[in-house]
VOBA-162709 format. One record per residue (C-alpha): x, y, z; residue number from 0. Coordinates in pm, 1 decimal. Example, Ala and Ser with C-alpha at 12.3 -4.5 7.8 and 13.67 -1.06 7.14 Angstrom:
BEGIN
        u        v        w   n
   1230.0   -450.0    780.0   0
   1367.0   -106.0    714.0   1
END
This chain:
BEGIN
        u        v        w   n
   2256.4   4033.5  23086.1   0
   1967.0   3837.0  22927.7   1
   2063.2   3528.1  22737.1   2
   1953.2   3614.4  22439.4   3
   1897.5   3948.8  22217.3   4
   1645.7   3968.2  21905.6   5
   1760.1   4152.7  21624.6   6
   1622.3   4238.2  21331.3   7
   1742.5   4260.8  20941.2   8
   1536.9   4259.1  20605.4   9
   1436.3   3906.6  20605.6  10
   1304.6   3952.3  20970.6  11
   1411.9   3832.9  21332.9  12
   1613.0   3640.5  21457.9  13
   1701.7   3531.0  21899.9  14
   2112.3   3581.4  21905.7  15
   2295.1   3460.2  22213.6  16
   2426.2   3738.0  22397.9  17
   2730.6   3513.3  22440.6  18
   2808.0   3621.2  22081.6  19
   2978.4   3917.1  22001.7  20
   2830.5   3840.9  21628.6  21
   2482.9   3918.1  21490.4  22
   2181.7   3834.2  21289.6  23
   2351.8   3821.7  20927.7  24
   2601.7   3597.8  21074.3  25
   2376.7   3382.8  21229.8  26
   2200.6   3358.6  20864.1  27
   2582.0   3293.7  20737.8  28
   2618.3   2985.8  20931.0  29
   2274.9   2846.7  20831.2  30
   2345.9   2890.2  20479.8  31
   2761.7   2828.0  20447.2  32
   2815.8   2585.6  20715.6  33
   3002.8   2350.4  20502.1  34
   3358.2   2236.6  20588.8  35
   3403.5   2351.1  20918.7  36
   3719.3   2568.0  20758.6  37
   3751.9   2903.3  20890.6  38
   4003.4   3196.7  20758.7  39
   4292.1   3181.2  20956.4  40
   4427.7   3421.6  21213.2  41
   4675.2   3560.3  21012.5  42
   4384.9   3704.4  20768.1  43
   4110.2   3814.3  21045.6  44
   4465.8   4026.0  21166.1  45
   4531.1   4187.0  20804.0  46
   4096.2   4211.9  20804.6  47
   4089.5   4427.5  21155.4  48
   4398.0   4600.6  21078.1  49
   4207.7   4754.9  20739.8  50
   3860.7   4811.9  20954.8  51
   4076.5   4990.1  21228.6  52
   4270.6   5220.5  20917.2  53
   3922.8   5264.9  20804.2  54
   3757.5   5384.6  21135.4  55
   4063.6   5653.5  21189.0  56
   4043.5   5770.8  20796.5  57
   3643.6   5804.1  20870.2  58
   3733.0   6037.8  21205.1  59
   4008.8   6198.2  21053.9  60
   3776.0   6328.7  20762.1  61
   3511.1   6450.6  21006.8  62
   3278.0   6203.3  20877.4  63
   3247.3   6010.5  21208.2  64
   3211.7   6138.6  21544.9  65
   3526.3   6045.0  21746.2  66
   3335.1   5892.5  22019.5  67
   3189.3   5666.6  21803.4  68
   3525.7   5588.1  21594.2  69
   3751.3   5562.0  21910.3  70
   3534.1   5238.8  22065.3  71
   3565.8   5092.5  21671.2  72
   3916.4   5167.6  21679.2  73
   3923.0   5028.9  22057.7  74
   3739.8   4699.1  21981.8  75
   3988.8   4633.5  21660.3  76
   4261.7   4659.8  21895.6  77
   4147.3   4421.1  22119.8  78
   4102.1   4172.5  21828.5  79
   4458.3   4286.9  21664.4  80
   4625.9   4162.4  22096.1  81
   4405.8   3824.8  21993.3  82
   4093.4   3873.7  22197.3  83
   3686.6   3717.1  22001.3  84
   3903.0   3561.7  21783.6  85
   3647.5   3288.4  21844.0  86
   3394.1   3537.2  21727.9  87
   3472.1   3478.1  21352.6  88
   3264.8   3151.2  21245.2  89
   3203.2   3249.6  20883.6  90
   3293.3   2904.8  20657.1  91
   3554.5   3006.5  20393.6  92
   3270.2   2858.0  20162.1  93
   3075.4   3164.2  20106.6  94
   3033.3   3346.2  19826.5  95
   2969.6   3757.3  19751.7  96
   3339.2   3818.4  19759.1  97
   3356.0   3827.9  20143.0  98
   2997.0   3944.7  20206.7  99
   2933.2   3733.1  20532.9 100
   3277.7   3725.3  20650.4 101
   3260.5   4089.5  20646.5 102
   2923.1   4133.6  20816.5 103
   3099.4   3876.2  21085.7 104
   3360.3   4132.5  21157.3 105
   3080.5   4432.5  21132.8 106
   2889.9   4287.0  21385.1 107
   3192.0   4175.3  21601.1 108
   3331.7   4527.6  21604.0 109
   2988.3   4697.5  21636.0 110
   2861.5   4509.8  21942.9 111
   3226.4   4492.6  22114.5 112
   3201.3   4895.4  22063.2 113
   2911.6   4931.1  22213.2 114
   2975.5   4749.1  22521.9 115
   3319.9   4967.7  22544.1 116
   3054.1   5274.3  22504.0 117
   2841.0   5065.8  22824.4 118
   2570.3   5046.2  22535.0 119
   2401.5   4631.9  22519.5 120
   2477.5   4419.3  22212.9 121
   2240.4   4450.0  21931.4 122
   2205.7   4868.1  22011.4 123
   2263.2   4960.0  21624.8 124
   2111.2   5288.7  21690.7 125
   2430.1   5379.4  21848.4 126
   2679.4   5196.9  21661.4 127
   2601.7   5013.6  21347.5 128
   2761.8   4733.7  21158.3 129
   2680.5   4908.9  20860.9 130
   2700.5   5283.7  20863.7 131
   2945.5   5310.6  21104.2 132
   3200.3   4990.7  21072.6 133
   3183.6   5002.3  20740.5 134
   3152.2   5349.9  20703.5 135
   3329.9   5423.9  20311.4 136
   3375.8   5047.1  20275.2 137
   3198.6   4783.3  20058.0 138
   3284.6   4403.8  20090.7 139
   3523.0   4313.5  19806.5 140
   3758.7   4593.6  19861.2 141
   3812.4   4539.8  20221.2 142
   3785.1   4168.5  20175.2 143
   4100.8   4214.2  19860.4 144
   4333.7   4432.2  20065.6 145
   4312.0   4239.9  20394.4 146
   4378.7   3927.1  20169.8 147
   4679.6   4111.4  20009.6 148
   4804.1   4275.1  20321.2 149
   4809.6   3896.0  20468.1 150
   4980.6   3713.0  20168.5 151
   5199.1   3990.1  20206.2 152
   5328.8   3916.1  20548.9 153
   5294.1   3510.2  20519.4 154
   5550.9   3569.0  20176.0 155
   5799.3   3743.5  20369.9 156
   5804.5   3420.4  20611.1 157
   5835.9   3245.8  20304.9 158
   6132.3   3422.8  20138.8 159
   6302.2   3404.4  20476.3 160
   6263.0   3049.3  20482.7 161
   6388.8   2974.1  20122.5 162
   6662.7   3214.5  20147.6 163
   6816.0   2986.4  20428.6 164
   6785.8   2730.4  20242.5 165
   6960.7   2867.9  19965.9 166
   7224.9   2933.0  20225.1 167
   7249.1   2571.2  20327.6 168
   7263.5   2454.1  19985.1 169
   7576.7   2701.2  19892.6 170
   7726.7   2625.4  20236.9 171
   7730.7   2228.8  20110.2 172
   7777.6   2328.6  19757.6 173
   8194.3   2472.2  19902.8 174
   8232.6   2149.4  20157.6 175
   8149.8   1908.7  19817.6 176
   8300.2   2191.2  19588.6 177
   8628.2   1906.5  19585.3 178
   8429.3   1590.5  19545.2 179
   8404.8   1455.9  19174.3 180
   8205.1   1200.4  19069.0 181
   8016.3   1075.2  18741.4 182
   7721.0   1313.0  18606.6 183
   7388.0   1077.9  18567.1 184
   7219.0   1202.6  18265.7 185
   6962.5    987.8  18160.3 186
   7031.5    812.2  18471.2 187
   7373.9    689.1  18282.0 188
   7723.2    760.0  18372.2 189
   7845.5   1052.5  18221.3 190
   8090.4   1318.8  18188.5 191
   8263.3   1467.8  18548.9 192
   8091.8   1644.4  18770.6 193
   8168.1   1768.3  19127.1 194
   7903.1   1714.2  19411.7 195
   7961.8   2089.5  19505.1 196
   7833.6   2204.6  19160.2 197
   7521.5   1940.7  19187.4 198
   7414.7   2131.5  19509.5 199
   7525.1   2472.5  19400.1 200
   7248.7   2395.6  19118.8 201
   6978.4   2352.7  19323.3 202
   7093.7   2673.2  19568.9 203
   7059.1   2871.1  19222.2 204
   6728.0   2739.0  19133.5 205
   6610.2   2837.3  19499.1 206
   6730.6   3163.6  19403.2 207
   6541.3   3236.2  19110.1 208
   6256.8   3104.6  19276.0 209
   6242.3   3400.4  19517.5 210
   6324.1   3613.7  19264.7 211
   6019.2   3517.3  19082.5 212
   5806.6   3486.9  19427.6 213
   5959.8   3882.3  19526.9 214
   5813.3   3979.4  19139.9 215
   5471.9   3847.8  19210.4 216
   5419.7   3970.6  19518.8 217
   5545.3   4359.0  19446.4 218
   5200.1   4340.9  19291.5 219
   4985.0   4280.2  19610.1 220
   5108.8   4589.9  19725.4 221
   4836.2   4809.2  19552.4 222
   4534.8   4837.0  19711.1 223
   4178.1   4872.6  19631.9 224
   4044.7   5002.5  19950.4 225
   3822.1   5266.5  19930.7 226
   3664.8   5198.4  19583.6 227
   3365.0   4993.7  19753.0 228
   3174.0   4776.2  19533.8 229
   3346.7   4767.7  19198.7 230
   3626.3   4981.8  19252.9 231
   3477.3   5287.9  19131.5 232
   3448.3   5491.9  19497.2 233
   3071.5   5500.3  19495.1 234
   2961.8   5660.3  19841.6 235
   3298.3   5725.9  19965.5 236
   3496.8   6053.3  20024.2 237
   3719.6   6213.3  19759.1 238
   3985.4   6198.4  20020.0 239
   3919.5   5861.8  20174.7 240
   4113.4   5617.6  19961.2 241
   4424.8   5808.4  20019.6 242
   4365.4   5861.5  20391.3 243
   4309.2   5504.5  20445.5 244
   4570.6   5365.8  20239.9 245
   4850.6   5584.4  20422.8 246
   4667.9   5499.8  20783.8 247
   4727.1   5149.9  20674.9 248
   5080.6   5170.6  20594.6 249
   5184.0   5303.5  20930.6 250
   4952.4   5000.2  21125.0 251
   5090.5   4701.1  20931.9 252
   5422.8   4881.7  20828.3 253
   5375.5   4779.5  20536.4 254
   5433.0   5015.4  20215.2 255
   5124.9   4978.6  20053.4 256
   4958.5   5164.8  19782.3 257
   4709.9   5262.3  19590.4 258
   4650.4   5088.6  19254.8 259
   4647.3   5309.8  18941.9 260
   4302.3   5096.8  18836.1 261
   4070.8   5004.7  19143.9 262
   3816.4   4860.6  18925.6 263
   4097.7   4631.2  18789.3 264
   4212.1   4494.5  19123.6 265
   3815.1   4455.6  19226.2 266
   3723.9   4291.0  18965.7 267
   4051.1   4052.4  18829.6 268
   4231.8   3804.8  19083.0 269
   4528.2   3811.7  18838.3 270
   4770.6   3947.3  19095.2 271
   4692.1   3606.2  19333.4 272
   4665.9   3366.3  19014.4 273
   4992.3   3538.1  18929.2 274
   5172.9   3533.1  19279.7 275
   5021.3   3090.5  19286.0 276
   5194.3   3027.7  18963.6 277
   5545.7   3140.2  19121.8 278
   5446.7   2900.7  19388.3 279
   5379.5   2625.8  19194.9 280
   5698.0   2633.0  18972.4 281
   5871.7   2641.6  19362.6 282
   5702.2   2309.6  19448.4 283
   5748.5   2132.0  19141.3 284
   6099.1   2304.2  19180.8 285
   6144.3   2141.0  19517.4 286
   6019.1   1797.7  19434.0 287
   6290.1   1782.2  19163.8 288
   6571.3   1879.7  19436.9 289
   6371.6   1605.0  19675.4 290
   6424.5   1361.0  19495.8 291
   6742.8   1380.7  19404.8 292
   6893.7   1446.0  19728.2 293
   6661.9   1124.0  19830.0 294
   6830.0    915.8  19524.2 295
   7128.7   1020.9  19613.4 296
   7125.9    918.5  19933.7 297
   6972.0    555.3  19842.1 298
   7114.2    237.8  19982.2 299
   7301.8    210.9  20186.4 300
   7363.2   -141.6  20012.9 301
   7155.1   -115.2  19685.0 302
   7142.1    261.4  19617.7 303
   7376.3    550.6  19542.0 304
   7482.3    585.9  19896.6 305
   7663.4    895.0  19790.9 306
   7520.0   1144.3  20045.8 307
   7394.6   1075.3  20432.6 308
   7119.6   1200.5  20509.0 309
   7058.5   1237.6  20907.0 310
   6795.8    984.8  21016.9 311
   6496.0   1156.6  21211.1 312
   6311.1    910.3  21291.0 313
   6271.4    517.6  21253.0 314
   6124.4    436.6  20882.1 315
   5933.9    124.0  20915.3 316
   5736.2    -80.0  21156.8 317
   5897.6   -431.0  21018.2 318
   6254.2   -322.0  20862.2 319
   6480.0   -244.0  21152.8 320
   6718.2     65.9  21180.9 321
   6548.5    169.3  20818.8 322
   6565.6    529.3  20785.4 323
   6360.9    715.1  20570.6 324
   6435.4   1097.9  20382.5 325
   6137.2   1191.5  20579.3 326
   6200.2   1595.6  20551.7 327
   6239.5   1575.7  20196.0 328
   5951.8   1330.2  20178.6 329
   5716.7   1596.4  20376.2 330
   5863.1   1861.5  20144.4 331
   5753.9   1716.1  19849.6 332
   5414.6   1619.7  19966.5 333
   5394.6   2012.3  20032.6 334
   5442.5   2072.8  19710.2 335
   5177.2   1839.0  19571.2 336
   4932.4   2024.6  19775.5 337
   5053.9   2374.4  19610.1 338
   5056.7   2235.5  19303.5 339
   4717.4   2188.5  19368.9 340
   4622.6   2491.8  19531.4 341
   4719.0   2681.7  19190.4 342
   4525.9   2450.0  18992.3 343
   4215.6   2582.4  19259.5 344
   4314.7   2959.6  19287.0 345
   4292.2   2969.5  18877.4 346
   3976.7   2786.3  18867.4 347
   3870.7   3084.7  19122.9 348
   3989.3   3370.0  18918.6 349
   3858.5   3277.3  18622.2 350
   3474.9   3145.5  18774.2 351
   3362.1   3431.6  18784.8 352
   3131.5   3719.2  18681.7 353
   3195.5   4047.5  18579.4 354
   3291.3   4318.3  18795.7 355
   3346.2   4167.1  19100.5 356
   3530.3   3798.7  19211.9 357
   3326.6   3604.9  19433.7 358
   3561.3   3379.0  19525.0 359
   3812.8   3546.3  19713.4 360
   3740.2   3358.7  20012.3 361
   3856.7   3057.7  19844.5 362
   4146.7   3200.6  19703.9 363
   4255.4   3365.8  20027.8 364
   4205.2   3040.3  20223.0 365
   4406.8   2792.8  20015.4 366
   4705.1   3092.2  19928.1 367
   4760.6   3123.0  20345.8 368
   4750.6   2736.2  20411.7 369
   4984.3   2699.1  20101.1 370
   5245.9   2945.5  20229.7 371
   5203.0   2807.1  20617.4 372
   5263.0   2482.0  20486.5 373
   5501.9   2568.0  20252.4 374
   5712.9   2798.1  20499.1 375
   5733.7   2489.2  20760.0 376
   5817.2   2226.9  20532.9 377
   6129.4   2429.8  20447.0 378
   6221.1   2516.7  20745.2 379
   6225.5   2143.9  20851.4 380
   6413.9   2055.3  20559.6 381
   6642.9   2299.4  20604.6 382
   6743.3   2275.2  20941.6 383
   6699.0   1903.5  21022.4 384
   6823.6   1771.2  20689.4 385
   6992.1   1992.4  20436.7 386
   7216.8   2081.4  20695.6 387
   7328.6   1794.1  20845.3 388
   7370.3   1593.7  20523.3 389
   7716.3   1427.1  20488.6 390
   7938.4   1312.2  20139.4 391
   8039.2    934.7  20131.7 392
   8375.0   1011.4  19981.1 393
   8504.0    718.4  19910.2 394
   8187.7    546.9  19699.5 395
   8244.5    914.8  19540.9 396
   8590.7    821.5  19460.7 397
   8538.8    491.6  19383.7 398
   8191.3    538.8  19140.2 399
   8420.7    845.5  18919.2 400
   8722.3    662.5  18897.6 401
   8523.5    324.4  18797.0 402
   8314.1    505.9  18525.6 403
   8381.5    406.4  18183.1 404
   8178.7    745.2  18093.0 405
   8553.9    850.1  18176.7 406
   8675.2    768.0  17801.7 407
   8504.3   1106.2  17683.4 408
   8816.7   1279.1  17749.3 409
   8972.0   1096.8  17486.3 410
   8727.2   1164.0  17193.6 411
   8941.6   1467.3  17071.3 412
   9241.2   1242.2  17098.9 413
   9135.6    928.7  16921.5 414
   8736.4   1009.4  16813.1 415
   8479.8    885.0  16892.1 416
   8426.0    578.6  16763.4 417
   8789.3    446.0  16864.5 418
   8689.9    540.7  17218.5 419
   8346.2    318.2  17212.0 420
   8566.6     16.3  17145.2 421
   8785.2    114.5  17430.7 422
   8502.5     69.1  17651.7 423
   8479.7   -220.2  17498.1 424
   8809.5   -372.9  17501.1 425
   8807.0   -230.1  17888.1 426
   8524.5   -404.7  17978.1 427
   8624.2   -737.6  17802.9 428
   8950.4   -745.7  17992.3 429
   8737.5   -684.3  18329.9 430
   8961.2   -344.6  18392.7 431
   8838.6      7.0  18484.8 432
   8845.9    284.6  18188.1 433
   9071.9    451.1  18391.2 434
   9341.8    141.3  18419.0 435
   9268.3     33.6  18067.9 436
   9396.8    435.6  17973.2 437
   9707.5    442.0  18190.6 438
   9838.4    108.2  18070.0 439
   9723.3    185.6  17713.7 440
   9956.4    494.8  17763.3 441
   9664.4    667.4  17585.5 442
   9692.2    961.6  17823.7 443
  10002.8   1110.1  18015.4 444
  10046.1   1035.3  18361.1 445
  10049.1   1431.9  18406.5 446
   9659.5   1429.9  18211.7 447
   9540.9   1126.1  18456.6 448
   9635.7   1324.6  18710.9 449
   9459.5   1620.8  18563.2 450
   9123.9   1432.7  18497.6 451
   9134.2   1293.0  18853.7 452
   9119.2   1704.4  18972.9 453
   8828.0   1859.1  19026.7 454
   8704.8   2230.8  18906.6 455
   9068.9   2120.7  18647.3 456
   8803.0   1873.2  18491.7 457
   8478.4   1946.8  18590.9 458
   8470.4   2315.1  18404.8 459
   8547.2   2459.8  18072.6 460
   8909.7   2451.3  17919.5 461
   8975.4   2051.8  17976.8 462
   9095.6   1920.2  17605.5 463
   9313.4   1682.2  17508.0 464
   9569.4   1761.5  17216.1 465
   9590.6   1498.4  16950.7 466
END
């Protein structure tokens, strides 16, 4: 094989390596775009070959490519799809034209990988082109779209695995604590009774409706613009192409996709991705919330709450011995910060635009699959290594709800209100709990102490005093 090839486009030649399974517009690609050194990820150039391969078949299958010809297409996606030339993709995910020169990558990846499988050299477009043949009934943005849905698609399900254990952590903690009362902090004050169950019961229902929302948004990805080429309209494909290709694509990534009721829609508005980032975001900022909290919680041990262990993963300083940071929920929250900030980029990106056609679906596609990889991991971690394993202090529990003096609520109906804020008071004064001040103030029975010392008796509707 000679080391090099020259191949030519509209701008001219060019010398390719023969080591490269990619061509001349690439080469121009990495002239112009080589910028960060940040390349699609795997997951995407999988959901990309799976729609050329669906696209190949649909093209034989309507007699509008010989079989020959489509089988070494289909052949060379297949090698791709068990992970071979992965190496082959080098287009930056800075590169505008809605996918233009990562497309052209895969083209010429496909193309010359056929034509080897055909014993034709690299470069022999005559025989199998990039263009007429790989992306036979294609244009850029469509193929570029569904491959971008089709692998948001599959990186979300990790996702809503993920959370969905963690929802199961938090209710599995949510029934050990269910018996555990303790003072509710609002406005970081001692307040009414709450048990530790019900605090982590709230954040396994806020988990919840988080996947709810993310399931929502992502129904939406389902339909498809494949097929309608350039700006959704169909231009130069076959009346029975979009259909063909949408139901060849179903059975490769068994996935039910369809096709959308308005291609020029979907071609030209990234709503569905600035819609399925939002979701994410109000996750993460969900998530920092519950971080937080489980990390205050578990403050101390000597000058914090100290009412939850968390387990210790690793040591948490370089000067403070046997220090042990909340690490997981730490690395969670930084997660989060980064989504939050990849929906702040992915709106920027649907909205930058012109008309007819978003150029910035590389961007969009990049940042939405590092978000969800990152995203998927950090709650994995969290969930296995520290949600978990986390432990209830009982007695500080004990002792911080029965030392309260937020505990003198129960007697508002009894006495009002203002009567009880001089209990406090008068409590305080005489250096005596709330709780001891009541009993030998005989201002409750020793049956109602006993009540407002039980949990789910006090810490839900239907506990009242009489006067």
């Amino acid at each position: 094989m000679s080391p090099k090839r020259t191949e030519k486009d509209i701008l001219g030649e060019a010398e390719i390596s023969n080591l490269t399974y990619y061509g001349i517009n690439t080469a121009r690609s990495i002239q112009v775009c080589k910028i960060s050194d940040l390349f699609e990820p795997v997951e995407f150039i999988v959901a990309f070959i799976q729609v050329k391969k669906a696209c190949a078949i649909a093209n034989m299958e309507l007699e509008l490519m010989p079989v020959e010809k489509g089988g070494a297409i289909v052949k060379a996606c297949d090698e791709i799809l068990a992970g071979a030339h992965i190496s082959q993709f080098v287009t930056d995910i800075f590169h505008g034209g809605s996918g233009t020169a990562f497309n052209m990558n895969a083209n010429e990846i496909i193309a010359n990988r056929a034509l080897e499988i055909g014993e034709y050299p690299r470069g022999s477009y005559g025989v199998i082109s990039p263009f007429d043949d790989v992306n036979m009934s294609q244009g850029d943005s469509d193929v570029f779209n569904s491959a971008a849905r089709i692998a948001v698609i599959a990186a979300s399900q990790k996702l809503t695995a993920a959370l969905n254990e963690l929802k199961s952590a938090f209710l599995k903690k949510s029934l050990e604590f269910d018996f555990l009362l303790k003072p509710a902090r609002t406005n970081f004050r001692d307040s009414v009774p709450i048990t530790l169950g019900q605090e982590f019961l709230t954040y396994a229902e806020t988990v919840k409706k988080c996947v709810e929302d993310i399931e929502h948004a992502r129904k939406r990805l389902y339909y498809l613009n494949i097929g309608g080429t350039e700006a959704g309209t169909g231009f130069n494909s076959h009346a029975g192409f979009i259909d063909k290709v949408i139901s060849k694509l179903a059975e490769i990534t068994r996935i039910s996709v369809e096709k959308s009721e308005d291609l020029v829609e979907i071609t030209a508005s990234a709503y569905d991705f600035m819609n399925y980032t939002s979701r994410l975001k109000n996750l993460a900022v969900s998530l920092i919330k519950i971080s937080s909290e489980l990390s205050l919680l578990a403050s101390g041990p000597a000058a914090g709450f100290n009412e939850i262990n968390i387990p210790p993963l690793m040591p948490g300083s370089s000067m403070v011995p046997a220090k042990f940071n909340p690490v997981a929920l730490e690395n969670m929250s930084m997660v989060a910060m980064q989504i939050s900030g990849i929906d702040h980029i992915v709106t920027q990106a649907a909205i930058n635009t012109p008309p007819d056609l978003n150029v910035n679906m590389p961007l969009i596609t990049y940042n939405l699959l590092f978000g969800l990889k990152i995203l998927t991991n950090a709650v994995v971690i969290t969930t296995e290594r520290c949600v978990a394993e986390i432990t209830a202090n009982e007695e500080i529990l004990k002792a911080n709800f029965e030392n309260s003096p937020a505990l003198i609520a129960a007697l508002v109906p009894r006495i009002g209100y203002s009567a009880a804020a001089a209990a406090v008071g008068e409590a305080k004064k005489q250096g005596k709990t709330v709780l001891k001040y009541i009993s030998e103030k005989q201002l409750m029975t020793a049956e109602e102490i006993e009540t407002l010392k039980t949990a789910r008796r006090i810490s839900e509707p239907g506990f009242l005093l009489k006067k």
